[in-house]
LOFILUM-188202 format. One record per residue: residue number from 1; z, x, y negated of N, C-alpha, C in turn. Coordinates in pm, 1 decimal, m for minus. Last residue first. Example, Ala and Ser with C-alpha at 12.3 -4.5 7.8 and 13.67 -1.06 7.14 Angstrom:
REM residues 2
 seq     n_c3     n_c1     n_c2    ca_c3    ca_c1    ca_c2     c_c3     c_c1     c_c2
   2    708.0   1285.0    225.0    714.0   1367.0    106.0    787.0   1290.0     m3.0
   1    780.0   1319.0    569.0    780.0   1230.0    450.0    780.0   1320.0    330.0
//
This chain:
REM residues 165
 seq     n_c3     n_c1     n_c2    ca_c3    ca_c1    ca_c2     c_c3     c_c1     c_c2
 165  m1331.5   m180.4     54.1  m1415.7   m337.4    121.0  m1461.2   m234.9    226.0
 164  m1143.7    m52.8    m53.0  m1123.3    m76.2     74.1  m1215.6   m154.6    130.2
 163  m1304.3     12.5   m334.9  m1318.4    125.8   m214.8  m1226.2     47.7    m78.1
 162  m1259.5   m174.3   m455.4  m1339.1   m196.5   m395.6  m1403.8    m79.3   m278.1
 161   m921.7   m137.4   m495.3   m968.6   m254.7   m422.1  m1120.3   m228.5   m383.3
 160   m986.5     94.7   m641.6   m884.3    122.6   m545.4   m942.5     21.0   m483.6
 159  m1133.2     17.1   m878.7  m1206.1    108.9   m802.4  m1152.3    115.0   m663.3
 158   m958.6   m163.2   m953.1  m1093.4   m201.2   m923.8  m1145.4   m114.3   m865.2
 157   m743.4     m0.2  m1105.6   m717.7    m90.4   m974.9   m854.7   m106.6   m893.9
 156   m866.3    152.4  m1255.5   m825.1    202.1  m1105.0   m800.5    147.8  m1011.3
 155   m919.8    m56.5  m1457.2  m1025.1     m5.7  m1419.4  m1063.9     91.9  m1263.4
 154   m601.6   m124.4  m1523.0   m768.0   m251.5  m1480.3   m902.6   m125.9  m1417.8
 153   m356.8    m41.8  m1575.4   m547.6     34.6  m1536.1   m602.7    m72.0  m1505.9
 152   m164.4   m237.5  m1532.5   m201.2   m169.6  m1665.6   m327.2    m86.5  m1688.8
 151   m350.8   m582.2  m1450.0   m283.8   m443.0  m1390.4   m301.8   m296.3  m1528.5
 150   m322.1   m867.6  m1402.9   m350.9   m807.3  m1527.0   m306.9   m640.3  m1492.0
 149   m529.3  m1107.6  m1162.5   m396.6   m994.1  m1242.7   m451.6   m960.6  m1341.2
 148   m645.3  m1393.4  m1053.6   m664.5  m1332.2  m1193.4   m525.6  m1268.3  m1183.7
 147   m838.9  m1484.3   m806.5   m743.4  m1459.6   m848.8   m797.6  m1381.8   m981.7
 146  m1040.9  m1788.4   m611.3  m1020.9  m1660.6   m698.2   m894.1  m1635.1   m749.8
 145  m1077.8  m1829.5   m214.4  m1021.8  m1825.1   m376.8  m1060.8  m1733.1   m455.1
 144  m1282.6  m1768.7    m28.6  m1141.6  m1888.1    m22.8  m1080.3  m1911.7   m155.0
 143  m1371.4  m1549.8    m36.2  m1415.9  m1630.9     12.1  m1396.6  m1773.3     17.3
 142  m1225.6  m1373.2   m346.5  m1228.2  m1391.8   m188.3  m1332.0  m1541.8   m137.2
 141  m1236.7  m1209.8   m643.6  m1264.0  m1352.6   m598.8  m1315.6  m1293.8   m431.0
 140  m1073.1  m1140.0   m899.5  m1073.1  m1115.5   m786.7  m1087.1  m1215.2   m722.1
 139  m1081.9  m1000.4  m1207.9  m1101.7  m1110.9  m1117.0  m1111.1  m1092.1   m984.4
 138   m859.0   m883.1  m1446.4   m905.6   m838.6  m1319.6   m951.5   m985.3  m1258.9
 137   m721.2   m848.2  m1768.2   m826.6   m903.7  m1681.3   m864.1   m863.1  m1579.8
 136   m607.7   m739.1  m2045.9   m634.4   m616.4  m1862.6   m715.3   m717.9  m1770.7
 135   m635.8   m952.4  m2194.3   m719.6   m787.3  m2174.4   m752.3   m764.1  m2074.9
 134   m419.2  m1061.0  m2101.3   m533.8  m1075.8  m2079.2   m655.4   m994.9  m2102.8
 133    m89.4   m952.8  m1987.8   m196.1   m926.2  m2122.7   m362.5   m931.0  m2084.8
 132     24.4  m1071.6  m1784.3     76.4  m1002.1  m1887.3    m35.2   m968.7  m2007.3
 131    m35.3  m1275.3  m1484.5    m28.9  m1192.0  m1559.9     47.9  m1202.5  m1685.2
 130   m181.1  m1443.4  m1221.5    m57.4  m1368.8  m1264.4    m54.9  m1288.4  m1336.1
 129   m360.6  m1740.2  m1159.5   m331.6  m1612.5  m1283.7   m174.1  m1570.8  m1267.6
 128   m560.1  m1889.2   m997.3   m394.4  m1840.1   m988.0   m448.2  m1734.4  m1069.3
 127   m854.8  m2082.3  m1027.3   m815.7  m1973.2   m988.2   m675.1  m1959.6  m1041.9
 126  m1150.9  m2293.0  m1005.4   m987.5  m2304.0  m1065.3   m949.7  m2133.0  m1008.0
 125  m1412.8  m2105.8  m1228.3  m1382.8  m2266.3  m1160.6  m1198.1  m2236.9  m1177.2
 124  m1491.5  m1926.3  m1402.5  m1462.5  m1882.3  m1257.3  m1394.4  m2032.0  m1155.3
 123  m1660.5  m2084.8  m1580.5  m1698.7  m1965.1  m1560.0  m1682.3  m1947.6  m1406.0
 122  m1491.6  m2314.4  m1704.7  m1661.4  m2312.2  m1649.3  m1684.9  m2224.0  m1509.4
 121  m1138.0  m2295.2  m1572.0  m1263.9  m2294.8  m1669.9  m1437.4  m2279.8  m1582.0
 120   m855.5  m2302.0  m1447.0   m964.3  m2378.5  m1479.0  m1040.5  m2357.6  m1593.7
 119   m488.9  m2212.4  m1328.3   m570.0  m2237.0  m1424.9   m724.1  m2252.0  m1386.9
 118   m190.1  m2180.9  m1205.5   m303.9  m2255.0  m1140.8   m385.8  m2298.9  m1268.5
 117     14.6  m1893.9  m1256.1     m5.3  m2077.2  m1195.1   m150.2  m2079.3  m1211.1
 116    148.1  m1734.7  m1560.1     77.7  m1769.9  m1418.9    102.9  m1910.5  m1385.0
 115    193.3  m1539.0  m1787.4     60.3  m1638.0  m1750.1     97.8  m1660.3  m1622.4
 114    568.8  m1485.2  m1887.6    422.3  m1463.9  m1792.3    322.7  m1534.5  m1821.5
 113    701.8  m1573.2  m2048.6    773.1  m1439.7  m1976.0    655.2  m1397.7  m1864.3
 112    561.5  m1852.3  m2150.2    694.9  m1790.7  m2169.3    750.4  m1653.9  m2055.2
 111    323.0  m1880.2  m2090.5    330.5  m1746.1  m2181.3    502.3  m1728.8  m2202.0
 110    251.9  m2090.8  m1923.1     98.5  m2016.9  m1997.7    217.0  m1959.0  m2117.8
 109    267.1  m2189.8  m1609.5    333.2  m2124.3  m1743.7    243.1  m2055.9  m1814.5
 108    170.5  m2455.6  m1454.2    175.4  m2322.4  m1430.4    274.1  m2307.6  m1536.0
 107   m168.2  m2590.6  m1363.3    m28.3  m2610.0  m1323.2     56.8  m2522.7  m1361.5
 106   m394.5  m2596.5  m1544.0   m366.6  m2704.4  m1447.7   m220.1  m2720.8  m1442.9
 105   m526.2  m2477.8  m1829.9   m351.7  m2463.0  m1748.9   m347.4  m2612.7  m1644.4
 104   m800.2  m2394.2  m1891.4   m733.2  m2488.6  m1930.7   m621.0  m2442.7  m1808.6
 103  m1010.2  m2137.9  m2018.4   m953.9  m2198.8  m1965.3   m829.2  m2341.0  m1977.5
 102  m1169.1  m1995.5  m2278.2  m1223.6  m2129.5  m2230.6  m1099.0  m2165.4  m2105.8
 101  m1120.4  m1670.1  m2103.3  m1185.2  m1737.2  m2213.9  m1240.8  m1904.1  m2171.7
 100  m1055.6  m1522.9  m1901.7   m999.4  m1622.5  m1972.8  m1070.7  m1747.8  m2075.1
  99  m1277.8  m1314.1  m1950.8  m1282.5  m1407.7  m1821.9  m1168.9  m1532.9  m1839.1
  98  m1273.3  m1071.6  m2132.4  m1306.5  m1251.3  m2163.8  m1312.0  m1347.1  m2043.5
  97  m1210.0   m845.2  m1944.3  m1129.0   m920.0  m2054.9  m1088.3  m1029.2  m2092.9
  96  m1275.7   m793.1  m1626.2  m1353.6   m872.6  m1745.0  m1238.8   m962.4  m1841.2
  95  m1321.7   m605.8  m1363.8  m1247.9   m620.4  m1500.7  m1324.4   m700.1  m1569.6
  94  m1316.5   m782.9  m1062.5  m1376.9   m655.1  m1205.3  m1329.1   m676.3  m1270.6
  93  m1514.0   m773.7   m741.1  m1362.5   m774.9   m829.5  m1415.0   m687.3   m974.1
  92  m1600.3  m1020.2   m499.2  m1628.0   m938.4   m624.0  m1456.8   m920.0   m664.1
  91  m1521.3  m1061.7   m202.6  m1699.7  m1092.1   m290.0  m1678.4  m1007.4   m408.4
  90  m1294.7  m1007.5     33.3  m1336.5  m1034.0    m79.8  m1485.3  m1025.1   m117.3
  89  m1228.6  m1092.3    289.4  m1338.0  m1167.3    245.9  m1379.5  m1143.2     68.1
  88   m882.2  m1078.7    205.3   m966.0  m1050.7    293.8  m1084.4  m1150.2    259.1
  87   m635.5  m1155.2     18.0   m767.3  m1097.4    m69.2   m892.8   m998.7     60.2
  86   m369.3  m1271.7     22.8   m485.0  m1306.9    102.1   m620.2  m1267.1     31.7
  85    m90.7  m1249.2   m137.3   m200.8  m1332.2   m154.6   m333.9  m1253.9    m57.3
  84    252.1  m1339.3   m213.5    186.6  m1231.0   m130.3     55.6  m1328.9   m109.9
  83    494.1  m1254.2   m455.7    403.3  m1368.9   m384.3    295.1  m1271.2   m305.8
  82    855.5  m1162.5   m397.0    704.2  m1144.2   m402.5    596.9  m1221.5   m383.4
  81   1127.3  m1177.6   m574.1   1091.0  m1163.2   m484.0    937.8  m1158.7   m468.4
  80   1264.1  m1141.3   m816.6   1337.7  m1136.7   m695.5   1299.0  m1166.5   m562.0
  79   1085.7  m1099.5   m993.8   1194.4  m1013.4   m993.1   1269.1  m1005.2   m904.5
  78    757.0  m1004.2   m845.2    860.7  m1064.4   m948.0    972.3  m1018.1   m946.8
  77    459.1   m898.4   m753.5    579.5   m834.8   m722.1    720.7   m911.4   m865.3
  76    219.6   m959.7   m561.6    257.2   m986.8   m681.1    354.2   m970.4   m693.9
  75    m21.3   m838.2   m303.4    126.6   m857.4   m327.2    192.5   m783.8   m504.0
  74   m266.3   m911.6   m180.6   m257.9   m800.7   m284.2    m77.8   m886.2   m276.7
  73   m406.5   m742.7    133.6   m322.5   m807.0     94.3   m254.1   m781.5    m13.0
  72   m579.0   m565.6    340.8   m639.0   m726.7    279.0   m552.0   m807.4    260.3
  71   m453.9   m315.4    271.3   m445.9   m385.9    373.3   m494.6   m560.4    385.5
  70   m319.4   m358.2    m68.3   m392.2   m291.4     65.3   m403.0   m372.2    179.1
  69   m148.3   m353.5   m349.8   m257.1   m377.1   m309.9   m288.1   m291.2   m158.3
  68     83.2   m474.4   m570.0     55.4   m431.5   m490.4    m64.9   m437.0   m393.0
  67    226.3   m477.7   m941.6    122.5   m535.9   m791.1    103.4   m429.7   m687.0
  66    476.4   m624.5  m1129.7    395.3   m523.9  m1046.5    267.6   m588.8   m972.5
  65    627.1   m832.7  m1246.5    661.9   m715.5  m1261.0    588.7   m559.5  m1235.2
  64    639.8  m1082.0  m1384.4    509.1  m1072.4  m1297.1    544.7   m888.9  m1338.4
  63    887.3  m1364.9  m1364.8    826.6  m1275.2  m1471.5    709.9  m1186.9  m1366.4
  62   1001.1  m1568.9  m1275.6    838.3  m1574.3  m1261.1    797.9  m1437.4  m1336.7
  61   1266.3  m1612.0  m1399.6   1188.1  m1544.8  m1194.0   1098.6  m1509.7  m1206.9
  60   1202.2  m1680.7  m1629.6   1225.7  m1535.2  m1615.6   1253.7  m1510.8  m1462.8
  59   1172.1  m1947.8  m1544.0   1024.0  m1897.9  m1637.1   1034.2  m1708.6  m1617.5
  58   1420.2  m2033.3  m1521.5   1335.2  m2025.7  m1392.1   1173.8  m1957.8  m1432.9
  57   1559.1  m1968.8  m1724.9   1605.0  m1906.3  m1607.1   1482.9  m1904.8  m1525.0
  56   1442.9  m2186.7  m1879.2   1471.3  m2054.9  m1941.0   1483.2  m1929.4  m1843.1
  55   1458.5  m2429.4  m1764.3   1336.5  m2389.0  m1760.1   1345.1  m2221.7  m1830.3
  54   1759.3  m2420.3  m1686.5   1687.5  m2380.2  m1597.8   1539.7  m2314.1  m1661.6
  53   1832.1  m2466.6  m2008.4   1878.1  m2367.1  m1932.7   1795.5  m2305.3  m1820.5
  52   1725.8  m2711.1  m2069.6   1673.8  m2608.5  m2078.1   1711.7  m2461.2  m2056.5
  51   1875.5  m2899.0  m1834.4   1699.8  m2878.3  m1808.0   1651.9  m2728.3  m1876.0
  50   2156.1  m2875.6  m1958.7   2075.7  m2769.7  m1806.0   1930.3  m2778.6  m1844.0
  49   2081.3  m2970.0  m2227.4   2148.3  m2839.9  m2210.8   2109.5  m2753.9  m2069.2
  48   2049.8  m3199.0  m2175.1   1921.0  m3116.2  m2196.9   1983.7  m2996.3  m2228.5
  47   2284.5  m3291.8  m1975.1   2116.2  m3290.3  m1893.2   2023.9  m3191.0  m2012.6
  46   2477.0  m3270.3  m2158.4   2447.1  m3186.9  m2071.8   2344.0  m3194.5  m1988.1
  45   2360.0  m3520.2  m2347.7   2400.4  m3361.4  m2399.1   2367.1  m3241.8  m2290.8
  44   2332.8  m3743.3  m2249.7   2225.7  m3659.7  m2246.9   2204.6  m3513.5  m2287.3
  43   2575.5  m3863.1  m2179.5   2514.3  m3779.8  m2073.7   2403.7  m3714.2  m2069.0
  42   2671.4  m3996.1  m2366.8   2695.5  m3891.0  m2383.5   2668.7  m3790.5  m2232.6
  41   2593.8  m4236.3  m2428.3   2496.6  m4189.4  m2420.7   2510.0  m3980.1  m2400.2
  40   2767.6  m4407.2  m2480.0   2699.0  m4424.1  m2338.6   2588.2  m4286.4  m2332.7
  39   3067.2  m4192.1  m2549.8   3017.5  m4345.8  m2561.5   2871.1  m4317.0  m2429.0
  38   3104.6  m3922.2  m2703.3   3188.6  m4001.3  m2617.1   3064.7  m4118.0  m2615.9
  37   2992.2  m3747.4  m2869.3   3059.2  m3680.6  m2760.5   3140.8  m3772.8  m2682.3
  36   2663.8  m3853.5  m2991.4   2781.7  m3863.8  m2960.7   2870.8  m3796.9  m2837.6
  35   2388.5  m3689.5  m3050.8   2431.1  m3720.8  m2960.4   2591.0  m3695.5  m2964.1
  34   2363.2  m3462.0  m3266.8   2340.3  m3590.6  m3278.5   2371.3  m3653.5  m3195.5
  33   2436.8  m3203.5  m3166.8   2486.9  m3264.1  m3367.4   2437.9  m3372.7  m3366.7
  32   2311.2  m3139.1  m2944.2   2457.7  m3164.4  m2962.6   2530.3  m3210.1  m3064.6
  31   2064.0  m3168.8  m3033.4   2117.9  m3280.5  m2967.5   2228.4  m3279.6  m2940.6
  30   2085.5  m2886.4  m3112.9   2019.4  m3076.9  m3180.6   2104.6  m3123.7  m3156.9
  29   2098.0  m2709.3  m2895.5   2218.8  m2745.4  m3023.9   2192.6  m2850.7  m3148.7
  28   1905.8  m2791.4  m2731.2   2054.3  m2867.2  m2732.0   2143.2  m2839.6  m2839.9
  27   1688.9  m2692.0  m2960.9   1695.4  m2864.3  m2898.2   1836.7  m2894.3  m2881.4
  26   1738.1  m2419.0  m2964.5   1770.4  m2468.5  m3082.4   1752.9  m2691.6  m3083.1
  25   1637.1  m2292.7  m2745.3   1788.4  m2249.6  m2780.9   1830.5  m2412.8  m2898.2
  24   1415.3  m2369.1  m2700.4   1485.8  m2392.3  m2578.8   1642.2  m2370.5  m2624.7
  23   1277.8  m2261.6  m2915.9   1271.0  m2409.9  m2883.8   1373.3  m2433.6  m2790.5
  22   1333.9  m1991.5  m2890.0   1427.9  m2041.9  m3019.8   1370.4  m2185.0  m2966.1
  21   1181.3  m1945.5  m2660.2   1325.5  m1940.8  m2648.8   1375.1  m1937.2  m2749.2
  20    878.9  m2000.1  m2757.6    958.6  m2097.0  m2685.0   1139.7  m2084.9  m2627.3
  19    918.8  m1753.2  m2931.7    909.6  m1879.7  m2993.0    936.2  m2018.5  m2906.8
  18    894.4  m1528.9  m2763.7    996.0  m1552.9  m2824.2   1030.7  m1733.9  m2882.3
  17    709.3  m1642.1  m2588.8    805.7  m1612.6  m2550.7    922.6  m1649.7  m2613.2
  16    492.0  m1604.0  m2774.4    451.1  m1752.9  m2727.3    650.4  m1730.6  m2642.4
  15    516.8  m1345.7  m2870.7    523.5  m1414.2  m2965.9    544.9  m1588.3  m2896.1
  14    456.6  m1233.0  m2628.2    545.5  m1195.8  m2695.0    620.3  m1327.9  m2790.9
  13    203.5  m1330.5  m2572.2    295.4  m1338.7  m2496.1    409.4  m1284.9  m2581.8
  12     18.7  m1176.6  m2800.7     40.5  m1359.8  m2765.8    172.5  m1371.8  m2688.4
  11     85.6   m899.8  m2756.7    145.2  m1006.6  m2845.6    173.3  m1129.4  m2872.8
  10    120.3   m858.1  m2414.1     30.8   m864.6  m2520.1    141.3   m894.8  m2632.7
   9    320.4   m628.6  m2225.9    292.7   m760.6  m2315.9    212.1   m790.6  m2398.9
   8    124.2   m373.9  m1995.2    205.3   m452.0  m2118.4    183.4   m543.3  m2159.0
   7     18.7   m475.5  m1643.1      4.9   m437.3  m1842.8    110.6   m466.5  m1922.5
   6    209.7   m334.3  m1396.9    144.7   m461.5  m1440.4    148.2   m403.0  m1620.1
   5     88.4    m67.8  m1159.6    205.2   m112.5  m1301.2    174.7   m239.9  m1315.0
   4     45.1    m74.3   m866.1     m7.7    m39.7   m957.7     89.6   m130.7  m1067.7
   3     73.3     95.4   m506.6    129.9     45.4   m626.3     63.0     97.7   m760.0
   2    m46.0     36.5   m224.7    m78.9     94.5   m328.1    m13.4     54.2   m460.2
   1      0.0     84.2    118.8      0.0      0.0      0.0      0.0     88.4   m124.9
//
């Protein structure tokens, strides 16, 4: 197996990060200055206090720490544990910056502490994005799927993956 860095933060990500954790900080302390501390309604305090607790917690599992590549198996490396993806049959892999470009977010996180999940455009149809700075762009399309990393060499990774075909 082959270990390769994941890119630095872009700025979008930075900025889409910071700005959804002053949204996530600054709702329950709303709703704690408006929502009564007694009467019927005082169960919505601590529901949006957890909800945004978790989505805060559960956005920083997802963070997208590494990758790993060999053996017709690229392995996405988080913080506490790994998604492991099926890149036998591959067809193409490459760097392409603008390969984002035009997508829409089916399922996923589009920037608090990562890109990933299940995104859609013209170009590469639906495809799993795990990444950090769209720049680095890597497509990686198997028989069965496409994938999108962001690896800090985009250009070694590609050489590394297409020297195993």
């Amino acid at each position: 197996m082959r270990h390769f860095a994941v890119a630095p933060w872009s700025l979008s990500l930075r900025l889409m990060s910071l700005f959804s954790l002053v949204v996530l900080s600054v709702v329950p302390w709303s709703v704690d200055r408006v929502i009564p501390h007694a009467g019927p309604l005082m169960w919505v305090r601590p529901f949006i206090w957890s909800t945004c607790a978790a989505v805060a917690i559960g956005s920083l599992l997802f963070v997208v720490a590494g990758y790993e590549v060999g053996q017709g198996e690229l392995i996405v490396r988080r913080l506490l544990w790994a998604t492991r993806v099926d890149i036998r049959g591959l067809s193409r892999v490459a760097h392409d910056p603008e390969a984002l470009r035009g997508s829409w977010r089916v399922f996923g996180n589009g920037g608090l502490f990562s890109f990933s999940g299940l995104f859609y455009n013209r170009e590469l149809g639906r495809y799993r994005l795990f990444g950090t700075n769209l720049r680095h762009a890597v497509v990686i399309v198997t028989t069965r799927s496409t994938f999108v990393i962001t690896p800090d060499d985009p250009k070694a990774f590609v050489q590394n993956v297409a020297a195993m075909r």
